[in-house]
N, C-alpha and C positions, 0 to 999 in steps of 0.2 A: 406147578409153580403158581406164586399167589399174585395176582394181576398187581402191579402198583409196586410190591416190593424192589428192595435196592436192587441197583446192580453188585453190587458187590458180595451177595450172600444173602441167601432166604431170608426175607424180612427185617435184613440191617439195610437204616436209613443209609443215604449217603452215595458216593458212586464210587467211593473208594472201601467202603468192608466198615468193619466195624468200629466204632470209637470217632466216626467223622460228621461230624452237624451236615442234616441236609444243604443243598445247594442253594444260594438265598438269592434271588434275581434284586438289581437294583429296583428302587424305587421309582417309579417314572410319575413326573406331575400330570396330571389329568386336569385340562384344562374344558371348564365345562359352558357353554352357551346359556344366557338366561332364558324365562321362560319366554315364550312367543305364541299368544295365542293364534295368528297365522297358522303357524307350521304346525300346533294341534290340533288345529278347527276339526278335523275329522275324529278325535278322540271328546269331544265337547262338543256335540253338536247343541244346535239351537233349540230351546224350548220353544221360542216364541219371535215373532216376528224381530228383524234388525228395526232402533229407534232410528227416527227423523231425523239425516245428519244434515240436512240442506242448508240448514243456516253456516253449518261450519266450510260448507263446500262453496258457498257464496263469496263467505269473508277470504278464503284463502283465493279463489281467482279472482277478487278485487287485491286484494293485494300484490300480488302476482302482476297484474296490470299496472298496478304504480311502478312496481321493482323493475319493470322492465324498461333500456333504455330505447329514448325517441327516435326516431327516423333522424333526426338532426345529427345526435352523437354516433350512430350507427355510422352515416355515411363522411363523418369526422375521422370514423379511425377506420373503416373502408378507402377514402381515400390517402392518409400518411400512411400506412400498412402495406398498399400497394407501391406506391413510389418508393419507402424502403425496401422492398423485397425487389425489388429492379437493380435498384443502388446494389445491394448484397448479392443476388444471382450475377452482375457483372463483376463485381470482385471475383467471384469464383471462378467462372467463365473463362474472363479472362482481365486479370489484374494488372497490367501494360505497366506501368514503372512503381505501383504499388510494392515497397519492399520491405512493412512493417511487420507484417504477419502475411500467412497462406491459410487461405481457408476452405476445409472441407466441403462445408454443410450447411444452410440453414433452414432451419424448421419455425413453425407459429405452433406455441404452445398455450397454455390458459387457458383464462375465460371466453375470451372475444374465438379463438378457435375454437373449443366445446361448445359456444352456443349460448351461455349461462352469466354473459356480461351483465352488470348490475347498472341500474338508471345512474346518473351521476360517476358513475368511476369508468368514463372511456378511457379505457390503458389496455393497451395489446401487449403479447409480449411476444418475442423473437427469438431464439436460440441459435447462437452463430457458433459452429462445431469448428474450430483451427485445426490445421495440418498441426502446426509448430508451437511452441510451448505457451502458453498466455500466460507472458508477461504483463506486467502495469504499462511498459513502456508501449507493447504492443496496443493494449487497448486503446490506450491514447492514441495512438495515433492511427488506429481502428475509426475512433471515435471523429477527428478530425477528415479523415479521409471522405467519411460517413456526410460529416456536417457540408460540406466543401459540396460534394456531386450533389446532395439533395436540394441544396439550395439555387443549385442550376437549375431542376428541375421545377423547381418551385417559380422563379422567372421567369422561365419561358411560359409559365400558364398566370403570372402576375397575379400568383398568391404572394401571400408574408411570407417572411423565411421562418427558418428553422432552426433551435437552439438544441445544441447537444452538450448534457453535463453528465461528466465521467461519476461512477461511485466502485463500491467493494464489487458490485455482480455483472459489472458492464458501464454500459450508458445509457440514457434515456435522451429521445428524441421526442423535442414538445412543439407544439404548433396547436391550430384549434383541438386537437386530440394530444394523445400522448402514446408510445411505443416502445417498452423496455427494452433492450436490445440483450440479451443474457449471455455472456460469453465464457466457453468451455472445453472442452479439448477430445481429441481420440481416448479412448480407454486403455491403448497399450502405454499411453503415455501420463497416465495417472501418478506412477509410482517415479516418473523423475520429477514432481514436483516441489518447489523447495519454496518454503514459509516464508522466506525476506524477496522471495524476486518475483513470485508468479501469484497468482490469484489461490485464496485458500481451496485446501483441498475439498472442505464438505458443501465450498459454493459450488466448486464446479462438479461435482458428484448430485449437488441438487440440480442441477441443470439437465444433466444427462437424465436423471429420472424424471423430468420432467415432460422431456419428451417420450420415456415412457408411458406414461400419463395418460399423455394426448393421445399416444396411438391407441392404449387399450379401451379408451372413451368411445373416441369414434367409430369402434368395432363392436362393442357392447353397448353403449350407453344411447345411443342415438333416440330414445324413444323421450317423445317431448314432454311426458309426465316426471319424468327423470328430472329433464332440464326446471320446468317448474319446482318440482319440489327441492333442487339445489338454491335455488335463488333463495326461496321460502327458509331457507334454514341459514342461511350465511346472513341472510338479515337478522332471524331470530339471534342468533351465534354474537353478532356482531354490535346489538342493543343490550344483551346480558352478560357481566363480566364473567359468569361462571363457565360459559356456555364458551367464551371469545380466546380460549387457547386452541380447539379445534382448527386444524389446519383445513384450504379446502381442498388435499386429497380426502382425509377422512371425511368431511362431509358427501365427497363426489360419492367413494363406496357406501356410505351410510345409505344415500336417496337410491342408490344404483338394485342394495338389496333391499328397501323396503318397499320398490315398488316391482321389483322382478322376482323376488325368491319366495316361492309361493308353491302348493302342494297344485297350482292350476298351469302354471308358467305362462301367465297372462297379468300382465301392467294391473295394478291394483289402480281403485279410485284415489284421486289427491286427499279426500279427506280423511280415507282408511290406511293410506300408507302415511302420513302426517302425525296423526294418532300412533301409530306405529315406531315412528320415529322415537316421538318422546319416549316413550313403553318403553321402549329396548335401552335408551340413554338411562332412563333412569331405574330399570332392574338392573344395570351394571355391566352395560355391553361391553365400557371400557374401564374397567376395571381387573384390579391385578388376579391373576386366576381366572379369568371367564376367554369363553374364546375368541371372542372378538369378533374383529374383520380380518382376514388372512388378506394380505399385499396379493395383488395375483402379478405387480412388476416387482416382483424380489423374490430372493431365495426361497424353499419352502419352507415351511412353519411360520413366516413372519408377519405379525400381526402389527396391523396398520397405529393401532392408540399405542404402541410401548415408543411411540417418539413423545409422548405427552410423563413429565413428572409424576410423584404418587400425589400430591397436594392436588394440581391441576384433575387428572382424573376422579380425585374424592369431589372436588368446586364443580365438575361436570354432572356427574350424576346424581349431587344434591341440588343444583339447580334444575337437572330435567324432574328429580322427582314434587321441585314447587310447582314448576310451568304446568304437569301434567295433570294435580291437583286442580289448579284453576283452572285448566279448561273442562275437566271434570265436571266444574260448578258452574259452567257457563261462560267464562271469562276470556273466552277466546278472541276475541277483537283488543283485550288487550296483552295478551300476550303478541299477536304478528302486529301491532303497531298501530292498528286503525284507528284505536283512542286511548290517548293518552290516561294515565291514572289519577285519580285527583290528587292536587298538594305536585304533581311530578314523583311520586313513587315510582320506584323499580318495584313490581312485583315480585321479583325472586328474590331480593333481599330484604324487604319489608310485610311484618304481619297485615294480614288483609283479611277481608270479611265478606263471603258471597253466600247470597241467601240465609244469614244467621249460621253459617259455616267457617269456621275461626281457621286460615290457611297460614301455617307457622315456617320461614322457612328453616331445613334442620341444620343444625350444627354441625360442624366437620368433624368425620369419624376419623381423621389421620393427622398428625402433628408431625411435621419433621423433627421437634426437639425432644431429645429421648429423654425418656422417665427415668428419675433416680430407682437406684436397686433398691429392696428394703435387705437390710439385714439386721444381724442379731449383736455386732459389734457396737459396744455404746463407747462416747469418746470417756474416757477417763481420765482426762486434764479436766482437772478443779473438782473431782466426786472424789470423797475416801470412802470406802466400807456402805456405799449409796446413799450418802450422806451430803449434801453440796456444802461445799467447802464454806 
């Protein structure tokens, strides 16, 4: 018998005999990772000494040091943060003629929990988990219950009080700091939500993965070069419009694998994972067909950039492929902010010029407005015999 041949009869294709087109497996997309010289380095190894990155490793923990917030705002939303989570663990506890809502759960999610709060923006955030449905009515009066005990609290130690104003995700509680309060529900209770009475579905579904988030942070991410180079990039992110639809989950994975996922499994320096950052933005980490960052809080296969449009992800990696140009050419203190451009240019939008090096930025390879078809039909209203009338 001849190895390979059909089943069905000596050397008929097929599994059914003769006359039957082989078996055609579907097509599956193969989703492929850009290049990464990391994860090569041992297929390329070095001819010659690594160059002198010290200036680049300077500039970035000077900036790093501005980005970080002061001892003042620190202990701003260290102190509101505490006294609401008093306020809210006694709710739960025990809610005495509170009859607005019941509440499971609450957890401290974001930045001020990960560690990676920015100087200027002290805001905490909160996740209150309800027993019972989150209604608007509820929140309201979540939100007053809230305002009412904190501001006792705040009397008896003869601080200022406290203002609490309701929105779509909850309430915000402001005082010298500020405190989102995010409110959300049990997961078996998802599917009775209804669009005119309760809080939308995909806020309160952000919620819940938010404190996904936070846990899986805490358990992997805790190494302070992480936290560094998340700051580092949410300011970059956040100075360039191309760069400023990245959400900061995908920043948090982006820093998480550029300074951990390594052929050494040992924290990279700040200015070899930095460099790395951009690299990977802009060979098309997110980008449609590449593999991305795989969500490790979601189902499998889901990649963390398919929450970003196809416009946004092209504005992404043509912006990392200008920033990565000029720092290329030296221009790294103006790309993390240290000094401004002259005139006020945005370098990612604006031609510029380092060292007699002309840095162009590129043109978008993706339009949402589709191209007319060509065809071969000519109108023939007003032509006789190809003759215009």
């Amino acid at each position: 018998m001849v190895r390979g041949a059909g089943r069905g009869g000596r050397g008929m294709p097929g599994r059914g005999g003769m006359g039957r087109p082989p078996f055609s497996r579907p097509r599956v997309l193969m989703l492929r990772p850009p290049f990464d010289l990391i994860l090569a380095e041992p297929a390329f190894p070095r001819c010659k000494p690594a160059p002198d990155d010290s200036a680049l490793t300077q500039a970035l923990l000077k900036r790093h040091t501005e980005l970080c917030p002061t001892p003042t705002e620190q202990a701003a939303v260290l102190s509101l943060i505490t006294k609401l989570q008093t306020v809210l663990d006694n709710l739960v506890v025990a809610p005495g003629d509170f009859a607005a809502c019941q509440l499971e759960e609450v957890r401290q999610v974001g930045s001020y929990k990960k560690g990676t709060m920015m100087a200027g923006k002290n805001v905490a955030d909160i996740v209150v988990i309800m027993k019972t449905l989150p209604t608007k009515e509820a929140v309201e009066g979540l939100s007053n219950k809230v305002n009412e005990e904190l501001n006792k609290l705040m009397r008896a130690e003869g601080l200022s009080p406290v203002t609490c104003a309701s929105h779509e995700r909850g309430f915000t509680v402001t005082a010298a700091a500020a405190v989102r309060v995010l409110v959300t529900t049990l997961h078996q209770n998802l599917r009775k939500l209804e669009p005119e009475v309760h809080l939308d579905y995909k806020v309160i579904s952000s919620h819940l993965a938010a404190i996904r988030h936070s846990r899986w942070f805490e358990e992997n991410a805790h190494h302070s070069s992480i936290k560094v180079l998340i700051r580092l990039l949410r300011d970059m992110c956040a100075r360039h419009a191309g760069l400023e639809p990245l959400t900061p989950w995908m920043i948090d994975l982006l820093a998480h694998h550029c300074i951990m996922n390594n052929p050494a499994r040992q924290a990279l320096p700040i200015n070899v994972a930095f460099r790395r950052a951009l690299s990977l933005l802009a060979g098309g980490l997110f980008l449609p067909g590449c593999a991305g960052l795989p969500d490790p809080c979601e189902a499998a296969h889901s990649r963390a950039h398919t929450a970003l449009d196809l416009v946004a992800q092209d504005h992404a990696a043509a912006t990392a492929q200008t920033l990565l140009r000029v720092v290329a050419r030296g221009g790294h203190r103006y790309v993390l902010g240290l000094q401004a451009f002259e005139g006020g240019k945005d370098i990612s939008t604006e031609i510029t010029v380092w060292d007699g090096v002309v840095v162009s930025p590129l043109a978008p390879a993706y339009s949402d407005t589709p191209e007319p078809m060509d065809t071969d039909d000519k109108d023939e209203e007003g032509t006789q015999d190809g003759v215009a009338a």
